[in-house]
Structure formats: C-alpha cells, structure tokens
N, C-alpha and C positions, 0 to 999 in steps of 0.2 A: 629152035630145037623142039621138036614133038617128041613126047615121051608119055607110054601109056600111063593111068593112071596107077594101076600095080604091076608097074615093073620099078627095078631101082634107079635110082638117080646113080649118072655117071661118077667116078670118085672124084674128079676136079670140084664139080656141080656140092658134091658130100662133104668134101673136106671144106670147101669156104662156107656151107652152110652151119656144121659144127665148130667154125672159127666167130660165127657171126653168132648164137648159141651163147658161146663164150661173154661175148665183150657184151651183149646183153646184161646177163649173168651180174658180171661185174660189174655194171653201169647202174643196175639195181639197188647197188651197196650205199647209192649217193644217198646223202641226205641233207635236204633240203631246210633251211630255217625259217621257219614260219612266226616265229613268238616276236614280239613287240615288248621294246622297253616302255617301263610303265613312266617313269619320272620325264617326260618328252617336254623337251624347249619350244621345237620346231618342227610343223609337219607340213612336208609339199607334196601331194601326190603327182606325179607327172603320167602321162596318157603319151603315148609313142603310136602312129600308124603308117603305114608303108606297102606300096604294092608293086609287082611286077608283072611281066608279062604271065609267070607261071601261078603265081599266088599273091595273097594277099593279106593284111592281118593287124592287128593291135595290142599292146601290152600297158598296163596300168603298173606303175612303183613306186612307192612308199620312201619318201623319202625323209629319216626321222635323225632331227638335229639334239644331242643333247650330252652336257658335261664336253662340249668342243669336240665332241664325235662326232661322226656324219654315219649315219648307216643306209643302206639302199635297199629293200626288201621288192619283191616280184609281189602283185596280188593277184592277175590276172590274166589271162594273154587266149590270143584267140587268132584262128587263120584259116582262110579259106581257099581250095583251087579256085583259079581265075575260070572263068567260063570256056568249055573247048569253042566256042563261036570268039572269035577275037573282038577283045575291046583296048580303045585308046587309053595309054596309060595315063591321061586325065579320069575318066571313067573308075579305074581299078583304082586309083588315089583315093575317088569320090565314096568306093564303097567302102575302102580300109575305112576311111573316116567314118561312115555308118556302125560300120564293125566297133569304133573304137566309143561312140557314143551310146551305142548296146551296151557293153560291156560296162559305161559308168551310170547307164540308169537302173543296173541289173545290180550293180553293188551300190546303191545311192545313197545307204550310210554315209560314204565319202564324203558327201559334201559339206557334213559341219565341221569341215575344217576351213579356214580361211585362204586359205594360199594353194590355187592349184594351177598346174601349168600344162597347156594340151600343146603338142608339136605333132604337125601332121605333115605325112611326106619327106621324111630325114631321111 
C-alpha cells in the first residue's frame, strides 16, 4: 500500500495503530526487579545463547539461593538480525555464542563468584 507522506492513514491502518499506542502504553507500567538480596547462600549466574535463521542472541541470569528460596534475576541480554546473506545455523549458533561471551566480559564483575554455568544453543 503507497500512501503519500501527508495524506492520512486509512481507518483500518489508524485504528490498529492507536490499539498498538495502547498495549504500549500499558506495557510501560511493567516493572521490572532489579535489587539483589543482600544475605546470599548461593550464586550461579547462567549465560543462555540461541540462534535462528532470522536472529540471534544471549541472556545472562542471576541465579541467587538463600533462606531455601531460589530467585532468578535477568542481568543482561542481547540480540542481533541474522545477516540478509544466509548463513548455516552452525554459523548463527557460533556468533550467538560470541554474543553471549561479549556480554560476560563486558560485565566481568561476574566472575568472582564460583559457580557459573554457560548453555549454548538450547
């Protein structure tokens, strides 16, 4: 559909764009928990990487044991388009894992903790 730049959008095109407006809006309201318990037993950070044909990417979580709670916090995550030239999804595996080893030398704090567990390609 061609439409100039100052003319208006058709009302189908309008109405799903002020629906989408909307759940934005609302989605905005999340909040996310970021603080750490201080009294900590147990800490594993785990590294997640994964790629497909269309993308690619890695996630780092805080996994903190303490009073026989378990808690899972997000610290990091990261994703890139896969290249419009095709590659084998060995290749796109091989750079999520670059991606995912980016992301742990870029927070390398991390690693004075004892226990960490990297899964690449789940």
């Amino acid at each position: 559909m061609k439409v100039n730049w100052d003319a208006q959008l058709p009302h189908e095109i309008s109405h799903k764009w002020g629906e989408l407006k909307l759940d934005i809006a609302e989605n905005a309201l999340v909040d996310i928990d970021r603080c750490f318990p201080i009294k900590i037993i147990n800490i594993e950070i785990h590294g997640f990487s994964d790629a497909n044909n269309i993308a690619y990417g890695a996630a780092i979580h805080l996994r903190v044991i303490r009073n026989h709670v378990t808690i899972i916090r997000l610290l990091a995550a990261k994703s890139k388009l896969a290249p419009l030239k095709k590659e084998t999804t060995p290749r796109l595996e091989l750079k999520a894992a670059v991606v995912l080893v980016q992301l742990i030398q870029r927070d390398s704090y991390l690693f004075q903790y004892r226990t960490m567990v990297l899964l690449v390609g789940f």
